[in-house]
C-alpha positions in Angstrom: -17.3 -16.2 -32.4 -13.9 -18.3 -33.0 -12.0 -14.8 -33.2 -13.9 -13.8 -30.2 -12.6 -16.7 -28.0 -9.1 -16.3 -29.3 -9.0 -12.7 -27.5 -10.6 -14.1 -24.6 -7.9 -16.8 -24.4 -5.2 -14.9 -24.6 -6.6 -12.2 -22.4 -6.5 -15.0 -19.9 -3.5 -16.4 -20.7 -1.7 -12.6 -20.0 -3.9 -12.6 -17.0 -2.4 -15.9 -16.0 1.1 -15.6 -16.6 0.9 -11.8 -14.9 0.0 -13.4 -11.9 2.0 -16.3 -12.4 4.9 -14.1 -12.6 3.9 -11.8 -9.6 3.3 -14.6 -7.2 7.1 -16.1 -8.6 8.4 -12.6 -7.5 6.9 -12.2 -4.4 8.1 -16.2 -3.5 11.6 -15.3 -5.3 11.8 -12.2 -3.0 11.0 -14.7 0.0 13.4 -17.2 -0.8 16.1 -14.2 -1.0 14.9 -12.9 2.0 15.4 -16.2 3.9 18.5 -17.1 2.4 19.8 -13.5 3.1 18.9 -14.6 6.8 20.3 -17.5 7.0 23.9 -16.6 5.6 23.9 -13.1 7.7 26.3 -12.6 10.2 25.7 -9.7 12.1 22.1 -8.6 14.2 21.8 -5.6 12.7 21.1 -7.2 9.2 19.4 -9.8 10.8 16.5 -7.2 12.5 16.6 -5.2 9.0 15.5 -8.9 6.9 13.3 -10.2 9.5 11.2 -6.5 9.5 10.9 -7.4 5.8 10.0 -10.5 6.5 7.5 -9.8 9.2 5.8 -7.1 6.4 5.9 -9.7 3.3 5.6 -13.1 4.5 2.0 -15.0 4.6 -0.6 -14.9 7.5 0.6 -18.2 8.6 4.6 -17.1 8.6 5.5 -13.5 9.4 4.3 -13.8 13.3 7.3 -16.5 13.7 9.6 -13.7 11.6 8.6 -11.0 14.3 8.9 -13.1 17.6 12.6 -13.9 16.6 12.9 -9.9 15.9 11.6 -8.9 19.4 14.0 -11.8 20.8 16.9 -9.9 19.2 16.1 -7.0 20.0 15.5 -7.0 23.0 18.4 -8.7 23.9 20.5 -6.2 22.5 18.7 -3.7 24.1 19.7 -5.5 27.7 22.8 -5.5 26.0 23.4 -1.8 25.7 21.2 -0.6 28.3 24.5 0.4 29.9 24.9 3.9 27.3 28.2 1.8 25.9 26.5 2.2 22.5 23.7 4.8 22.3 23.5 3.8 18.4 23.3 0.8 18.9 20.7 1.1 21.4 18.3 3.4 19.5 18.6 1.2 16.8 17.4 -2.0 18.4 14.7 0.0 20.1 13.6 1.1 16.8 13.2 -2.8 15.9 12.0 -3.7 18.8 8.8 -1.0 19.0 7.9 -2.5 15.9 7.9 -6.2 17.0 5.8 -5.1 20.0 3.4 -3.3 17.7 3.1 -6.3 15.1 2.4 -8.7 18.5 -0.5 -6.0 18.9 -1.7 -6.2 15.7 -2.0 -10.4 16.3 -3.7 -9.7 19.6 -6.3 -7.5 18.0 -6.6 -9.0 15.3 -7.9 -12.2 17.6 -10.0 -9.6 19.5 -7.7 -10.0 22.4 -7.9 -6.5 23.3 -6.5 -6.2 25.9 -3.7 -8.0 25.4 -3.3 -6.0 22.4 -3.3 -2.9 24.6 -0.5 -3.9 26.7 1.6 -4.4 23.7 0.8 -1.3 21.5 1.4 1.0 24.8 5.3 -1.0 25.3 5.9 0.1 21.2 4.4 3.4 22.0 7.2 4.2 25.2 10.0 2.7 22.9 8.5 5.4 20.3 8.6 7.7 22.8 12.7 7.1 23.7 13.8 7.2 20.3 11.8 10.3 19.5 10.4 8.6 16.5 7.2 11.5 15.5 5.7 8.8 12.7 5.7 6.1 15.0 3.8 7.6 18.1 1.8 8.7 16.0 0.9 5.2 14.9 1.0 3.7 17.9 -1.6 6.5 19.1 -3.7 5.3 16.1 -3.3 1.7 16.9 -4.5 2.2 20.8 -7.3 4.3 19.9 -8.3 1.5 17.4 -8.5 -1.0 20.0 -10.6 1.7 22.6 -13.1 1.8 19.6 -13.4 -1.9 19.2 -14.0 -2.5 23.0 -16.7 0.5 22.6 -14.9 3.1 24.9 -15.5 5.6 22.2 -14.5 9.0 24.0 -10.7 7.4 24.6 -10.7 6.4 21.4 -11.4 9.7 20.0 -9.0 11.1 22.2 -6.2 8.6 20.9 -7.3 9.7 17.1 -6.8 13.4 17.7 -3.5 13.1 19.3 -2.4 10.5 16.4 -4.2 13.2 13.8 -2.3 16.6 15.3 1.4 14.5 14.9 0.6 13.5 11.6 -0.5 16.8 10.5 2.8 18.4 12.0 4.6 15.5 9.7 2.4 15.9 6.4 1.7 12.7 6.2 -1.1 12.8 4.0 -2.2 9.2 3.8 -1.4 8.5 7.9 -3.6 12.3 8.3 -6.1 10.1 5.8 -6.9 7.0 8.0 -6.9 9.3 11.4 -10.6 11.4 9.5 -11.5 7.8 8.6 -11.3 6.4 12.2 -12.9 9.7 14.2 -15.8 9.9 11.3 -16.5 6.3 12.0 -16.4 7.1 16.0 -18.8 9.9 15.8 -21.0 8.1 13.6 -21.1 5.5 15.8 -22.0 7.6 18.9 -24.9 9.4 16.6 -22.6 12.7 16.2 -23.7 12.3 12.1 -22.3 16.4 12.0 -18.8 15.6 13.6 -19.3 12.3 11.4 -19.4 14.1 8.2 -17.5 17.2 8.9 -14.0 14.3 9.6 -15.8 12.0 6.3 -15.6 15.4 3.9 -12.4 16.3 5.4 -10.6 13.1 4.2 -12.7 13.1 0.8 -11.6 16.4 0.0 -7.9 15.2 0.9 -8.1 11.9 -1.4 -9.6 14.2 -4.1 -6.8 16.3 -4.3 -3.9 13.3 -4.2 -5.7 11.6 -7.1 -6.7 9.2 -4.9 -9.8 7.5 -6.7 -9.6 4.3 -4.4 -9.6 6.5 -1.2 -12.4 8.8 -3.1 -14.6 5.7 -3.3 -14.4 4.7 0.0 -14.8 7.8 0.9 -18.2 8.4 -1.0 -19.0 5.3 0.2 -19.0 6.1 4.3 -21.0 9.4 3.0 -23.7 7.3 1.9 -23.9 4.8 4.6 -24.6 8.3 7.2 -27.5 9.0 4.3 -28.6 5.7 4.5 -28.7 5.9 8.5 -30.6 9.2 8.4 -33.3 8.0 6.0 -32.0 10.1 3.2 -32.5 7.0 0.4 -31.8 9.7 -3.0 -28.7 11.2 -1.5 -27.4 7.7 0.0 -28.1 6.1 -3.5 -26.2 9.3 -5.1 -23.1 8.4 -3.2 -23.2 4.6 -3.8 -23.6 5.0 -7.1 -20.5 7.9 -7.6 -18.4 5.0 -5.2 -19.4 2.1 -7.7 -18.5 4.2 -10.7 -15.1 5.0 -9.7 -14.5 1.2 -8.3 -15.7 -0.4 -11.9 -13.4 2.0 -13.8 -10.7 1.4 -11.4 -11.2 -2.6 -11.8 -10.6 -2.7 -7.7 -12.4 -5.7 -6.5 -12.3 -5.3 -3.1 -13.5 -1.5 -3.0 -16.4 -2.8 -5.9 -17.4 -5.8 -3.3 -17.6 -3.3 -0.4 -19.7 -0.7 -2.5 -22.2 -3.8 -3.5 -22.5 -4.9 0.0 -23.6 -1.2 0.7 -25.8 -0.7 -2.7 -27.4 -4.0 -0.9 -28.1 -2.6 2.8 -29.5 0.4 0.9 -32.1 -1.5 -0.8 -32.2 -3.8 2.8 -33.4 -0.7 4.2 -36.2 0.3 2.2 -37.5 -3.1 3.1 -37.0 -3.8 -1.2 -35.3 -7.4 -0.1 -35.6 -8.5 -3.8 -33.2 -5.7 -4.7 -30.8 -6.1 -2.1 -30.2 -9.5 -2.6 -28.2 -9.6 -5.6 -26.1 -7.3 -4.2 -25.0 -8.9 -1.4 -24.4 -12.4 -4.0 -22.3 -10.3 -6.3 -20.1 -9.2 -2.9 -20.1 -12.9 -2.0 -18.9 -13.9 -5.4 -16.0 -11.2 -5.4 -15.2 -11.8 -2.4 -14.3 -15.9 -2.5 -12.6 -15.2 -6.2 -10.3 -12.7 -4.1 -10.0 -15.1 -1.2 -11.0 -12.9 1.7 -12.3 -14.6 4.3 -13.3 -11.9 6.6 -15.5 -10.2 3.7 -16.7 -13.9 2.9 -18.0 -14.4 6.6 -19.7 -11.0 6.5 -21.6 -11.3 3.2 -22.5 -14.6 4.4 -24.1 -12.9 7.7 -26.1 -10.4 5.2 -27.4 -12.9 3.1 -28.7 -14.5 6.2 -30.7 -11.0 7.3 -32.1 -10.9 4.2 -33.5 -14.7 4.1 -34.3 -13.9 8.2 -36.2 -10.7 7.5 -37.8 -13.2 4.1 -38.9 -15.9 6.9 -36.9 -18.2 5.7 -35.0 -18.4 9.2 -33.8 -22.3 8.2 -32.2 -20.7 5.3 -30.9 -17.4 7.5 -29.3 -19.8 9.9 -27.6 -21.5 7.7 -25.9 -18.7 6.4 -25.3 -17.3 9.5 -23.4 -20.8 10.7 -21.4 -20.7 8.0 -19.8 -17.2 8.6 -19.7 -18.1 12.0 -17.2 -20.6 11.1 -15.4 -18.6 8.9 -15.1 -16.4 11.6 -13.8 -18.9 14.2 -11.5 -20.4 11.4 -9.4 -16.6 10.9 -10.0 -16.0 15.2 -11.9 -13.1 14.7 -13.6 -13.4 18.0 -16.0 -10.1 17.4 -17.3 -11.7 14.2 -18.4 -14.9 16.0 -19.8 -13.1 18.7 -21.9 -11.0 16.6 -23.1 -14.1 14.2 -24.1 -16.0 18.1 -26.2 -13.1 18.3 -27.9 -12.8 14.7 -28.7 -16.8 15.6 -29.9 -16.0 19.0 -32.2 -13.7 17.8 -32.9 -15.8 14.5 -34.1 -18.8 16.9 -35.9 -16.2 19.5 -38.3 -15.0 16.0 -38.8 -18.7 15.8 -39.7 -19.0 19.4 -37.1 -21.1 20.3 -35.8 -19.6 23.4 -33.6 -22.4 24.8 -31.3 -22.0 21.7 -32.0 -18.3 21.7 -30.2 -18.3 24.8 -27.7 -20.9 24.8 -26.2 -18.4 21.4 -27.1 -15.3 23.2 -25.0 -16.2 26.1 -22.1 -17.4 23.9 -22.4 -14.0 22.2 -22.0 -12.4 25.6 -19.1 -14.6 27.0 -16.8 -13.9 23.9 -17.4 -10.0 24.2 -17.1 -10.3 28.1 -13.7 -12.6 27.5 -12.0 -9.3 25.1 -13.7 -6.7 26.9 -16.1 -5.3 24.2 -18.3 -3.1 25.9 -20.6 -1.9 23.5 -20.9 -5.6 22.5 -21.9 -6.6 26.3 -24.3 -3.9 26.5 -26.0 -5.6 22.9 -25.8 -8.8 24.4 -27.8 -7.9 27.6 -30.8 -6.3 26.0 -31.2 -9.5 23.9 -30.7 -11.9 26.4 -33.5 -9.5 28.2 -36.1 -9.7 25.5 -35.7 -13.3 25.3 -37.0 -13.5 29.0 -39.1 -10.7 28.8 -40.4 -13.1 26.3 -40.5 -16.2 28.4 -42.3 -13.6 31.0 -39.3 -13.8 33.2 -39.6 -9.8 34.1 -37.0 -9.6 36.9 -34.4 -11.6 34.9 -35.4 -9.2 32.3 -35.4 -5.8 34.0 -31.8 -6.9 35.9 -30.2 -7.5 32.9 -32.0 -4.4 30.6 -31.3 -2.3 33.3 -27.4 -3.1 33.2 -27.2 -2.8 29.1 -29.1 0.9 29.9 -26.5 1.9 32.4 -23.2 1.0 30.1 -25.1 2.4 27.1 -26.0 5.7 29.1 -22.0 5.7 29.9 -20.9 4.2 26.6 -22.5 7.5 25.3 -24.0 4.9 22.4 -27.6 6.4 21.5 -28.8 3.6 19.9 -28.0 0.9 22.0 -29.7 3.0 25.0 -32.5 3.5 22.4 -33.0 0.0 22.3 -32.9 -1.2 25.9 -35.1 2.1 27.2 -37.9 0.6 24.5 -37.1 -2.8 25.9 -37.5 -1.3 29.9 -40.6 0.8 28.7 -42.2 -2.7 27.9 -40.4 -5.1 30.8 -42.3 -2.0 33.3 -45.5 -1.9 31.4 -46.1 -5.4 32.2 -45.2 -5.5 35.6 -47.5 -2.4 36.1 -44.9 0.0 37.1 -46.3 2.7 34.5 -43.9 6.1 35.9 -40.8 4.0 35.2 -42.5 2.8 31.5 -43.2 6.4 30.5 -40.1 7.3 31.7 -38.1 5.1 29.6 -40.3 5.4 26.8 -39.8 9.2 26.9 -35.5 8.4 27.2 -36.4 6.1 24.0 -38.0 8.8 22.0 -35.3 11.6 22.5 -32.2 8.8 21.7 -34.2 7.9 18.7 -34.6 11.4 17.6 -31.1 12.4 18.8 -30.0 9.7 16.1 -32.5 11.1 13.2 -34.0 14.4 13.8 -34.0 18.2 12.2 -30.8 19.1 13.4 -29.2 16.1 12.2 -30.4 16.6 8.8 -29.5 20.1 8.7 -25.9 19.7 9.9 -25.7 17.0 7.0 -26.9 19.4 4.6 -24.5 22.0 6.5 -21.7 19.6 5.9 -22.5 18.8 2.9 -22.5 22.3 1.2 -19.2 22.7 2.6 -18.2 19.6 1.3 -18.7 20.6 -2.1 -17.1 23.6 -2.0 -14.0 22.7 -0.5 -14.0 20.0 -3.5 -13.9 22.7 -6.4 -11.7 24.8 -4.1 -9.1 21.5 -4.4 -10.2 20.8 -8.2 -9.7 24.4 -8.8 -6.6 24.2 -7.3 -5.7 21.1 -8.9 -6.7 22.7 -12.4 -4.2 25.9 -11.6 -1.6 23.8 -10.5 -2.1 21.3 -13.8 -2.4 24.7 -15.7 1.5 25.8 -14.2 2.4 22.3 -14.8 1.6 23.0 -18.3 3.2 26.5 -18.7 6.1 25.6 -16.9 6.5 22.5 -19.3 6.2 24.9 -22.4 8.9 27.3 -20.6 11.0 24.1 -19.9 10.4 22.9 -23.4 11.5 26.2 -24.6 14.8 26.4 -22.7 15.6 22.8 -23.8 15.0 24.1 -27.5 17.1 26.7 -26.9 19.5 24.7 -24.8 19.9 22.6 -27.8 20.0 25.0 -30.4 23.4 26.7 -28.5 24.8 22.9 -28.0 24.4 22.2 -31.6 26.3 26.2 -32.5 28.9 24.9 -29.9 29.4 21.9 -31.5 29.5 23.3 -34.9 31.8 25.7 -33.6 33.7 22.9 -32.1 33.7 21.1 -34.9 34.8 23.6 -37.3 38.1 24.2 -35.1 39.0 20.8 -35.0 38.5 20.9 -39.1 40.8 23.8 -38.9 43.8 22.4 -36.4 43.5 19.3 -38.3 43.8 20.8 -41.8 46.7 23.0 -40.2 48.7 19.9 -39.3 48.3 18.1 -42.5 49.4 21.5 -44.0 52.6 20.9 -42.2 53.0 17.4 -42.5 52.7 18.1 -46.4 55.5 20.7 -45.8 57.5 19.0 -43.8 56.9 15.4 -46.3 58.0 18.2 -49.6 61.1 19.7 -47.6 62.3 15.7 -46.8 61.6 15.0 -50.7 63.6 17.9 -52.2 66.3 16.9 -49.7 66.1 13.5 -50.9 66.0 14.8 -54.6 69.0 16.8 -53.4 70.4 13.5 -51.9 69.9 11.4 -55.2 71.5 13.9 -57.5 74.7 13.8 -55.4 74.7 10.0 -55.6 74.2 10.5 -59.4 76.9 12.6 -60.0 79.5 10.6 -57.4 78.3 7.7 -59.3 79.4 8.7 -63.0 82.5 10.5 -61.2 83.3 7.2 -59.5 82.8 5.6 -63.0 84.5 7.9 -65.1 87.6 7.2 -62.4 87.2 3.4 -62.9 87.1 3.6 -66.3 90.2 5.5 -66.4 91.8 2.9 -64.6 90.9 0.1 -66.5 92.0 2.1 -69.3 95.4 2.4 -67.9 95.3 -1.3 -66.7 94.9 -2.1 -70.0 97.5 0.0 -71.5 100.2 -0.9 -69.1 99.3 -4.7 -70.3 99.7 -3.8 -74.2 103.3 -2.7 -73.1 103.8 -5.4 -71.5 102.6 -8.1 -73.8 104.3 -6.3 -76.2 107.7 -6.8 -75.2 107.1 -10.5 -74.2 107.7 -12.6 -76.7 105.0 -15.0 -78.3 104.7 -18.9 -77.7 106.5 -19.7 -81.1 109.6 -17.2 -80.6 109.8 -18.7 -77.1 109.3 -22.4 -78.3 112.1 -22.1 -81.4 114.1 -20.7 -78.3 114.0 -23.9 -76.4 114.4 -25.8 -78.9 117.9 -24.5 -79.5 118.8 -24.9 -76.0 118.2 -28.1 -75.9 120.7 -28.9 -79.2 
């Protein structure tokens, strides 16, 4: 147990200092970042570190970074909008298409579409000038985005395919990746579950064959959710389970909280509330140990349709309050619209239609203020049944009657589903009976446009196909792993080879220089003997010059000494020279 906490503690302690070590990268890479800004002296650099900037810094920081990289800019762009620098120019327009499309970004991301509109359609003209493919395509993407969010599905799609065709021209797999995603999501949407699937297989098949396994899950996971829709509970629980799978081996907490939140709706849907429960609190719990907010708010709002569906609507509101104020908090105005409405129609099955309204109606405002169409039309048929409710049947039919119409143009089955049911009932009671069959008949066929035969069959269709195109990319994966491996044995080979002839060279090589070098010590050691015997030669002469030089002296001491024998010999000695004196001096 003691060796068991050790592991666990160090485990934790890696963990820790990991992260501790990312997040003092990340803030190092900041600091440089700023510094680098501060100490730069020309524009150029400056719109290169603030891009960076704008793509790295925190939610609360990188929208100051962009507006002083569109003031720059476009500045410059006034600047040279005389051709005195066309380099210039399409440089700063480059930036500046960027900045507009990052202030887009904000707007939407506030659910100010509009707004967001204006500014994704300026990046997409600057695009345009500079002839940059990647980035029209993007800005196409951005701007369909936005038509999708305020329900206008058919521009939307439009935007997709024209953002799709670029990036498939560019082979841009990931960019070709989130252009499937957003048209599957469309179509399903509209009730198209064939054009749904046939753009869903189409990027799994893709993520499949990059190795993608995060983009695989996700992937399996929108399958299952157009399962789940059609009432096919075995092949939707197939698909979760394949996306839950691949995001526990792949440890990726945001993918595993998404495919809980949709393990849960499956179970919401077979009415098993017990089962879908912990789901949705397992989501929850990932979700606030990763810190995100938006995912926080929404498993917060399916918690509170599970307690709501329970009867526990005090419980369900609370919930739904709480995400609401999430919601508010990060200024996602779509999110707070929609939780208005789960409380409007929490407090309508409690029969409390003062508040049902009063939430209702701020639900409606917010998706009138950003223009969210399909959102308006949802809002009228509930405000409807509240006073269909309170008996109110012209107030009812009006506003029914105007959710029908945007529905019938929205080309958004189930929303029209929903207000011709509502209609069918608002004209039964006032006794119009044509206009009730009518609309019950336009109910039936939207309801079965959404799940019927064909649907099913087109899944099934789709679905075949699917799976072939997958073994046709894991075949293809295989033969290209099985050339990777012959051409790595053929490349091993030629290396051996290679290496073998390096190591003859080098021997070769080496042998020579063995050779020149033994040659010159052969002729130093000849040229070191020739300088000896000459020095031999040298010494012998010195030798003999020596004993001739000696012989010579000695000869001439002899005669020295010969020549001093005469001469001592006829001088006389010191007593003959003495008695000498002597008589002299008588």
């Amino acid at each position: 147990m003691k060796e068991r906490n050790k592991i666990f503690l160090c485990v934790l302690c890696a963990f820790f200092c990991g992260f501790v070590l990312n997040l003092f990268s990340q803030t190092s890479q900041l600091d440089s970042l700023k510094l680098a800004l501060k100490t730069a002296r020309h524009d150029t650099v400056r719109c290169k570190i603030l891009s960076k900037l704008a793509e790295t810094a925190s939610d609360e920081e990188w929208p100051k970074f962009n507006e002083q990289l569109h003031q720059i800019s476009e500045e410059k762009i006034k600047l040279f909008s005389d051709g005195s620098n066309n380099s210039e120019l399409t440089f700063y327009k480059k930036f500046n298409a960027e900045a507009l499309n990052n202030i887009g970004f904000l707007y939407e991301s506030q659910s100010e579409y509009n707004k967001a509109l204006i500014y994704y359609e300026k990046s997409l003209i600057l695009q345009k000038e500079v002839m940059n493919k990647s980035g029209i395509a993007s800005a196409f993407n951005n701007i369909g985005h936005v038509y999708s969010n305020m329900g206008e599905y058919n521009t939307a799609i439009e935007f997709n395919l024209r953002s799709l065709k670029i990036r498939e021209e560019l082979g841009d797999d990931q960019a070709i990746n989130i252009s499937l995603n957003n048209l599957a999501g469309i179509y399903q949407t509209q009730g198209n579950i064939s054009k749904a699937l046939k753009y869903y297989n189409k990027s799994l098949v893709l993520r499949y064959s990059l190795g993608d396994k995060k983009g695989v899950s996700i992937s399996l996971n929108n399958i299952a959710s157009i399962y789940l829709s059609q009432g096919d509970i075995p092949k939707a629980l197939e698909f979760f389970g394949k996306s839950l799978k691949i995001s526990e081996e792949l440890k990726d907490n945001l993918v595993l909280a998404g495919t809980m939140n949709n393990i849960a709706a499956l179970y919401f849907f077979q009415n098993q509330y017990e089962n879908a429960l912990p789901y949705f609190e397992k989501g929850l719990k990932i979700r606030q140990e990763l810190g995100d907010k938006a995912g926080i708010a929404q498993s917060l709002n399916n918690i509170g349709s599970i307690l709501n569906t329970q009867g526990f609507s005090d419980k369900a509101l609370m919930k739904y309050e709480q995400s609401a104020k999430i919601y508010e908090e990060i200024g996602d105005k779509k999110g707070t619209a929609q939780l208005h409405n789960n409380i409007g129609q929490t407090y309508k099955s409690k029969g409390n239609f003062i508040k049902a309204l009063e939430h209702h109606n701020k639900s409606l405002k917010i998706r009138e203020e950003i223009n969210d169409k399909a959102g308006i039309a949802e809002s009228l048929t509930n405000i409807s049944s509240v006073y269909f409710s309170q008996k109110n049947y012209s107030k009812a039919l009006e506003l029914c009657e105007n959710s029908k119409q945007m529905s019938k143009a929205l080309g958004f089955p189930q929303y029209l589903k929903n207000a011709a049911g509502l209609l069918c009932e608002v004209y039964k009671s006032m006794g119009n009976y044509k206009l009730a069959i009518e609309n019950y008949e336009l109910f039936i066929q939207m309801r079965d446009s959404i799940n019927n035969e064909s649907t099913r069959k087109a899944s099934i269709k789709s679905q075949l196909k699917y799976e072939y195109e997958k073994q046709a990319a894991a075949d293809s994966v295989a033969h290209a792993k099985e050339s990777e491996v012959k051409n790595a044995e053929l490349a091993k080979q030629s290396a051996e080879i290679k290496a073998k002839k390096n190591q003859q060279y080098a021997l070769f090589g080496g042998l020579g220089l063995v050779m020149i070098f033994a040659g010159f010590m052969f002729n130093r050691f000849k040229v070191t003997q020739k300088q000896k015997e000459i020095i031999e030669h040298q010494k012998e002469t010195v030798e003999e010059q020596k004993i001739l030089v000696e012989e010579k002296q000695k000869e001439i001491l002899d005669s020295i000494h010969y020549a001093k024998r005469i001469q001592m010999a006829q001088i006389p000695n010191d007593k003959i020279v003495s008695g000498i004196l002597t008589r002299l001096k008588k």
